[in-house]
C-alpha positions as MATLAB code, in Angstrom:
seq = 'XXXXXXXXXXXXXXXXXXXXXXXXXXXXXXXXXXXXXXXXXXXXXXXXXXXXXXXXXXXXXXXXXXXXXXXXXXXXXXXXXXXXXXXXXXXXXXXXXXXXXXXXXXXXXXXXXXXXXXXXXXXXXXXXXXXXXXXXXXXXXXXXXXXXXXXXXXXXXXXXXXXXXXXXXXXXXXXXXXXXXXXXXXXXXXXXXXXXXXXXXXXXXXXXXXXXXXXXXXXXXXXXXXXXXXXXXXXXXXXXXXXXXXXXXXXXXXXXXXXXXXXXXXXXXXXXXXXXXXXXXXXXXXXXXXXXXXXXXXXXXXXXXXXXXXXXXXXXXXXXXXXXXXXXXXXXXXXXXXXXXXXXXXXXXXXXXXXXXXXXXXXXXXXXXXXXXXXXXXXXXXXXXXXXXXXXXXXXXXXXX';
ca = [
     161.328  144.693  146.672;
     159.176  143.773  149.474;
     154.979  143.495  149.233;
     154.529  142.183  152.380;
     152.538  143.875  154.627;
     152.091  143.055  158.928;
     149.216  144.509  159.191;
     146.062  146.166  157.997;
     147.263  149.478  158.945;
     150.247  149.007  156.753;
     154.102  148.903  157.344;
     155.066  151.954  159.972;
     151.615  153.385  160.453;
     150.242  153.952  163.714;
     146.519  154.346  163.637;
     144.534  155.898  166.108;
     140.366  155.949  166.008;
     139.953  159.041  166.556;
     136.732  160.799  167.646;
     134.367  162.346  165.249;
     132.762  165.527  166.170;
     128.851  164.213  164.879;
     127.621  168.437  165.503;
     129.966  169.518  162.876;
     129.269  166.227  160.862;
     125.158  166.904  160.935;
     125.512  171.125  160.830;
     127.747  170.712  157.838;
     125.443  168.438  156.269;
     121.858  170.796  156.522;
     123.783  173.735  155.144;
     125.034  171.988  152.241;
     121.846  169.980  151.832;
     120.324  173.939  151.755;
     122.424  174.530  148.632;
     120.871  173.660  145.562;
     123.871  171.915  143.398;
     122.351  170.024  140.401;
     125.156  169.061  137.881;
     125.936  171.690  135.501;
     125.240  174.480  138.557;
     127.505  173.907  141.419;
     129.410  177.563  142.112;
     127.448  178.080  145.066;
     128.169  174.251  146.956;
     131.573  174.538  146.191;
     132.027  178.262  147.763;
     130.781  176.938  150.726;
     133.289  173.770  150.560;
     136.046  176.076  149.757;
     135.521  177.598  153.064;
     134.785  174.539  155.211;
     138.439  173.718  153.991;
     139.978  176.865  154.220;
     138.281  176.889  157.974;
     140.371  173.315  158.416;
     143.757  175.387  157.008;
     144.420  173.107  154.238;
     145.781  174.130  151.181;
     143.574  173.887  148.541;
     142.943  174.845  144.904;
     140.293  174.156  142.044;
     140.750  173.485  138.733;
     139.502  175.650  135.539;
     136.103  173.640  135.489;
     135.574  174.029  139.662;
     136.563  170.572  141.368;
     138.651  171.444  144.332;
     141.419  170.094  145.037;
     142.824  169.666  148.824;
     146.104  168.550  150.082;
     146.719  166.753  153.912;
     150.760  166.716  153.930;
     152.319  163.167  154.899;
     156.053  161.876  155.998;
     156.720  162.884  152.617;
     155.592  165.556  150.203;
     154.648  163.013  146.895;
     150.841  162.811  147.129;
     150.197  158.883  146.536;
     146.484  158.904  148.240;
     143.225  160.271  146.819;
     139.764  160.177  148.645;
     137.318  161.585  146.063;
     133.557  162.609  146.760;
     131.194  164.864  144.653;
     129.060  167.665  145.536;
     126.858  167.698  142.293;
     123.152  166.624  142.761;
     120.542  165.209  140.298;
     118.318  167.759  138.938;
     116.525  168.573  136.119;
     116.544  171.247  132.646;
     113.825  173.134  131.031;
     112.968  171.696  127.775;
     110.295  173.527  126.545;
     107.961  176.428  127.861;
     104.168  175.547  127.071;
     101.499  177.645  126.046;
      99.693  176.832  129.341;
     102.305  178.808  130.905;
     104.095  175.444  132.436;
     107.380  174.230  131.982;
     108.424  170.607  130.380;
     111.421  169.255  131.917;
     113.836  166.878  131.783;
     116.701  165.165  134.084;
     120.003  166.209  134.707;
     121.629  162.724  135.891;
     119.964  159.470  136.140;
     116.442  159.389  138.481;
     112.909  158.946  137.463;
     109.676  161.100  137.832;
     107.989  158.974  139.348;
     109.824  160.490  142.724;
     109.696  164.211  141.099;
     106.245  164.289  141.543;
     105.286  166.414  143.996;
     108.330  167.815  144.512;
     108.752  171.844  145.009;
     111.505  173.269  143.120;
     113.753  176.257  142.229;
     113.632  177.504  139.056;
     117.112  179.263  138.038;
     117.519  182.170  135.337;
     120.208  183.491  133.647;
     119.264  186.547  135.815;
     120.505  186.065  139.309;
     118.294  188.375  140.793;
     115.270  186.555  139.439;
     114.336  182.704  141.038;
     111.344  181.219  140.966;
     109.745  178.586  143.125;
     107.668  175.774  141.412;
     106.493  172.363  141.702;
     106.421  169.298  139.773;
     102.879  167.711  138.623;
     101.816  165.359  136.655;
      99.569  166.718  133.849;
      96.588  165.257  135.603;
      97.088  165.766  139.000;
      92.980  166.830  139.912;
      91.823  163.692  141.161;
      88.058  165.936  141.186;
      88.444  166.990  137.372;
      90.088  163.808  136.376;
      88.977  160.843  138.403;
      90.792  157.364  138.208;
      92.592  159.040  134.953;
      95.320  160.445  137.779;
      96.486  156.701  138.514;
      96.477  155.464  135.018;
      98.210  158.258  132.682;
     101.908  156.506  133.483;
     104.970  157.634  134.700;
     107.700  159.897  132.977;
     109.432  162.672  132.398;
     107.289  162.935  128.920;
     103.609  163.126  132.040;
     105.289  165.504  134.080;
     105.288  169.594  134.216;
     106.306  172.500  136.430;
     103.870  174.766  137.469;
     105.337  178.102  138.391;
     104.395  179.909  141.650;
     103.586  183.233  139.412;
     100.552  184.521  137.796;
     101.184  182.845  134.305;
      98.748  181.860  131.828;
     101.225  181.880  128.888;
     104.097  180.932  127.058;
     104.592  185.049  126.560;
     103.570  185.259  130.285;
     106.940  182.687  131.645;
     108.937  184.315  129.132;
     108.729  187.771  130.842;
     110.228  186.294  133.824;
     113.034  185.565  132.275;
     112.418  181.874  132.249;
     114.449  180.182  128.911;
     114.690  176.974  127.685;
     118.187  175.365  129.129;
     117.596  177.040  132.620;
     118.280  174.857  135.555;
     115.867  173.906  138.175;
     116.795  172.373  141.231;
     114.879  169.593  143.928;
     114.540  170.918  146.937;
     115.762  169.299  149.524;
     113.493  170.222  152.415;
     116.232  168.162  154.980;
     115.273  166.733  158.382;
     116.937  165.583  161.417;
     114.863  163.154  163.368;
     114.480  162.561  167.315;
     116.007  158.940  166.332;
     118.738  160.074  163.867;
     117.800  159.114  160.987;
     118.271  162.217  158.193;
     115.702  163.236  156.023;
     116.428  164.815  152.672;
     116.474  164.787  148.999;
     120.312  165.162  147.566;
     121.946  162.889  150.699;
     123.752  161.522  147.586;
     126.677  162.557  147.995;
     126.218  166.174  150.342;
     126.091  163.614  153.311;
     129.420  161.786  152.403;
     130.520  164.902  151.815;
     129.894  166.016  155.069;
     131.321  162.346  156.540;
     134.546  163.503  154.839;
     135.092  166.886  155.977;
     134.334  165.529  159.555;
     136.830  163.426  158.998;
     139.471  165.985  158.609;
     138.416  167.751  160.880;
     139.126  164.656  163.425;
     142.442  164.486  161.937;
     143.393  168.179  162.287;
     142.043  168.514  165.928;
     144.145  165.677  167.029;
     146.833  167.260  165.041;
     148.255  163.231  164.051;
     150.894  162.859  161.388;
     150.156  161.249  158.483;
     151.988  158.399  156.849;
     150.919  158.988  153.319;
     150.399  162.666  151.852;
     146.981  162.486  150.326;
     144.281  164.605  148.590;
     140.899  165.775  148.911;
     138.920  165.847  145.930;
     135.474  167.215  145.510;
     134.077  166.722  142.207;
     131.102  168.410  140.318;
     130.094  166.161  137.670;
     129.252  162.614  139.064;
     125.604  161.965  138.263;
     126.192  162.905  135.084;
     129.407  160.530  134.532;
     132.376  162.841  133.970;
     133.028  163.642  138.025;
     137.021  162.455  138.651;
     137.902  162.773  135.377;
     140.832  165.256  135.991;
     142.806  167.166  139.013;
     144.429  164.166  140.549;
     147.756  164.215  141.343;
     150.153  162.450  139.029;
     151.556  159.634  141.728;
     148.491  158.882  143.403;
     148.444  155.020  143.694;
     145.135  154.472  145.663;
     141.548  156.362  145.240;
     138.677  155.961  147.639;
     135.719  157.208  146.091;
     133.056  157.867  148.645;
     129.193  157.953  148.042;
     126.047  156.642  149.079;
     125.616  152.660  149.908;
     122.601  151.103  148.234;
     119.713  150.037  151.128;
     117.388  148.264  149.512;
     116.079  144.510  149.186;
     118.579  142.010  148.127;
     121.256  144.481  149.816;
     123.648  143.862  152.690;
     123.956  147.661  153.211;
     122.289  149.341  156.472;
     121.672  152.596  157.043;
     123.009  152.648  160.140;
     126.880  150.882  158.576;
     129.856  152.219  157.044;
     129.795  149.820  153.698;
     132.927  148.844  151.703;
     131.794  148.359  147.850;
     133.526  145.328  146.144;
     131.860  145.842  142.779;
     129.432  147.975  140.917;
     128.539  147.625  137.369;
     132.089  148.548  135.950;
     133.695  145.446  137.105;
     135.195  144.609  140.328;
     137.228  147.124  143.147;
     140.707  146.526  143.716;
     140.931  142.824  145.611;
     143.804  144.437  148.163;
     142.622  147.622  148.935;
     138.784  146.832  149.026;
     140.006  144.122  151.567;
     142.289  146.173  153.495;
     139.514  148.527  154.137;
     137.040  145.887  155.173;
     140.438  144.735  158.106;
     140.824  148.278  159.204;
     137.179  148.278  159.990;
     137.342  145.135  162.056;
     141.195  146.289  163.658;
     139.012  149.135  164.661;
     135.900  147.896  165.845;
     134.141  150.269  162.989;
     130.590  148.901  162.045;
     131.028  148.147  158.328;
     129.352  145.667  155.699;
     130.652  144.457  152.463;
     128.677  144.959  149.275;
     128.050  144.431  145.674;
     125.775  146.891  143.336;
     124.578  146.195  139.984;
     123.031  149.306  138.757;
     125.547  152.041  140.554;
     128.678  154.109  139.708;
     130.843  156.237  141.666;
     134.088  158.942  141.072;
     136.305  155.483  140.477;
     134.866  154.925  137.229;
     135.544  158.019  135.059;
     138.541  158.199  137.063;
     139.580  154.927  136.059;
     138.436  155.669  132.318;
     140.558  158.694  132.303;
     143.306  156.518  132.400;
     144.657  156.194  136.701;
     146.895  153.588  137.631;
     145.819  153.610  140.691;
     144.035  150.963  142.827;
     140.357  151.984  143.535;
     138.236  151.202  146.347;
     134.429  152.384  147.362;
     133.404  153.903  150.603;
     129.717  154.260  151.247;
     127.191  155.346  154.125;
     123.764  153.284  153.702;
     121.093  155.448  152.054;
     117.635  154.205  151.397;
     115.678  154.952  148.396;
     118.932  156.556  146.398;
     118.018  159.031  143.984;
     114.108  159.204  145.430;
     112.917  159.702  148.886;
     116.223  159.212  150.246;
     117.139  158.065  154.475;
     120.265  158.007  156.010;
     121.253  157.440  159.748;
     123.753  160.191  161.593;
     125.411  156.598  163.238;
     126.184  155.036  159.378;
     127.778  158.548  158.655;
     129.938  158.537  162.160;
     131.039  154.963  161.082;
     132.308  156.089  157.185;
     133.938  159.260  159.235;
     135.675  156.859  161.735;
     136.773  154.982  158.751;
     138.568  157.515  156.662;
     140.200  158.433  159.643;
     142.335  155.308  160.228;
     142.095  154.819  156.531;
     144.095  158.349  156.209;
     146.428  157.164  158.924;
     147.230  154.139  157.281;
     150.431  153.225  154.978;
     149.851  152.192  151.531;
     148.405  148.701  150.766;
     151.570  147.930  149.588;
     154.291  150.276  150.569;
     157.223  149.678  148.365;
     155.722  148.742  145.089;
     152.981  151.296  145.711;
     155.334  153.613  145.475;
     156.830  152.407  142.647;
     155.613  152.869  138.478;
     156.523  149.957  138.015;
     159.041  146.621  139.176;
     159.414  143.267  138.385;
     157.097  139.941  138.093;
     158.486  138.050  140.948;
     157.617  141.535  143.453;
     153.755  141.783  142.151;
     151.895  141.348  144.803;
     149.737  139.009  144.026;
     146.087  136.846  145.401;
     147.094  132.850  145.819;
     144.953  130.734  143.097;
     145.334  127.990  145.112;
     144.295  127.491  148.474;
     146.833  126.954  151.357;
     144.462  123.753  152.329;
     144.660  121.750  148.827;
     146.580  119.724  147.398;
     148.758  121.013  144.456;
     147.271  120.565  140.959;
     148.599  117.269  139.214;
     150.498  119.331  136.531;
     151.244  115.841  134.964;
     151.126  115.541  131.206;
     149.728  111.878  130.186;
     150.624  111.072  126.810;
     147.899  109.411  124.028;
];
């Protein structure tokens, strides 16, 4: 068994960088932004993926707890490729109804209050029919009644509340809404689109890599190329809570891209305005080949990408990975500022992850024989040199006492 491979593209791929259409990219991305999605709550989002897909006439189905689950037929028909994305949003929970007639939350998925403040809301009930608009306060939040009190009480989710856009005075009064403990209540996203191209919006992690991705099929299908590797589209629902690819991939898959926001931030080598290939996040490293391969198919292609490392981050790999793949596992991000707060992308850094998966789909296997394999033998693994090509040999010598 051969592991060599000629080229970043992989052994009998022909790539092509194909365009991206960037008004299907950005529409795509302000309708889903305009779909509230918080974990736990994501029927509506994944309706409107379901159709963006079906629109794209790929075959798709969803499992019995809603991820969805897209195939893009190869040379053969054994799905070996998974790019994995999420459509689930932070948000937050009613805890408790007060007898003031406002609402204590808390978080769904990982993001402090300190950016909640001031945010309007949607409150959901188990009534359809009957939403509610809101807004998130701290419990001092009259500078006139309370003075310099307003930038000393903290911040948390224990100093926060939801006042309801009704005429409630009560516990009894919220309740008669049909307001419950348990209901959801999403951040709205209030998305913009500036002159410069920057994108505006609460919940860019992940809608806008979603939106990257199905852009990115849609390049592929227009241009109608064939495929070395079959591969599959998954959109998960339960990311920023921890459990998102934890199921519905396809028994031979032997590579997953996950793909989700790139950290901006000081100390970062992320840009907003980049593709970004992650080469570790706080569950340990991304595969050493793959990650790599990525990175080359970037530079083949003359696709603006960084490399990366983030400490405090996790993406679809991980509970994928935890759910027991054997696959190799890569990151692909677009370069989002203030993640999980006032968050900023750029339309270019999205057009660059787009271009991206689009040569990435293209693209053989890192390995084409033994990544097609369960299993083989020592001498076939491919394997990283431990010693470099321009040193000596180590003295392997044994002195005796």
């Amino acid at each position: 068994m051969s592991t060599t491979r000629a080229t970043a593209a992989g052994p009998g791929a022909t790539v092509r960088d194909l365009p991206v259409d960037v008004e299907y990219l950005t529409s795509t991305l302000m309708e889903l932004l305009r779909i509230p999605s918080p974990s736990g709550r994501t029927d509506a989002v994944m309706q409107a993926v379901g159709t963006h897909i079906d629109a794209l006439g790929l075959p798709f189905d969803l499992t019995r707890r809603g991820i969805l689950r897209a195939t893009l037929r190869g040379r053969t028909d054994v799905v070996r490729r998974a790019v994995v994305v999420h459509a689930d949003t932070i948000g937050l929970m009613v805890k408790r109804i007060k007898d003031t007639g406002r609402l204590e939350v808390v978080p769904v998925g990982s993001h402090s209050a300190r950016f909640a403040e001031g945010a309007h809301v949607t409150i959901f009930t188990d009534d359809f029919d009957r939403v509610y608009t809101g807004t998130v306060l701290p419990l001092k939040s009259s500078g006139h009644t309370f003075g310099d009190e307003i930038d000393t009480q903290g911040v948390g989710w224990e100093v926060v509340e939801i006042r309801i856009d009704e005429p409630v005075e009560s516990a009894r009064d919220v309740l008669e809404l049909g307001v419950e403990v348990g209901d959801f209540v999403a951040l709205d996203a209030a998305p913009q689109l500036t002159r410069g191209g920057y994108v505006k919006s609460r919940h860019l992690d992940d809608k806008a890599g979603l939106a990257a991705c199905l852009a990115a099929l849609k390049a592929l299908r227009d241009a109608d190329v064939p495929l070395e590797v079959s591969a599959q589209f998954l959109v998960t629902i339960g990311e920023e809570v921890g459990f998102g690819a934890t199921h519905g991939l396809a028994p031979d898959v032997a590579e997953l891209v996950a793909v989700d926001n790139a950290v901006v931030a000081e100390g970062q080598n992320s840009r907003e305005e980049l593709a970004s290939i992650g080469m570790l996040d706080m569950t340990g490293p991304f595969d050493y080949h793959l990650s790599r391969r990525l990175h080359a198919l970037a530079r083949e292609h003359g696709i603006p990408a960084v490399r990366d490392v983030y400490r405090h981050y996790r993406s679809d790999a991980a509970p994928a990975l935890e759910a027991g793949i054997e696959a190799r596992h890569a990151l692909l991000g677009f370069g989002l500022d203030s993640s999980h707060g006032h968050e900023r992308a750029h339309v270019d850094g999205l057009v660059a992850l787009a271009r991206l998966l689009v040569v990435y789909l293209q693209s053989g296997l890192t390995f084409d024989e033994w990544d097609r394999a369960e299993h083989g033998q020592l001498a076939d693994f491919p394997s990283v040199s431990v010693q470099p090509a321009d040193l000596e040999p180590l003295d392997r010598t044994v002195v005796a006492d």
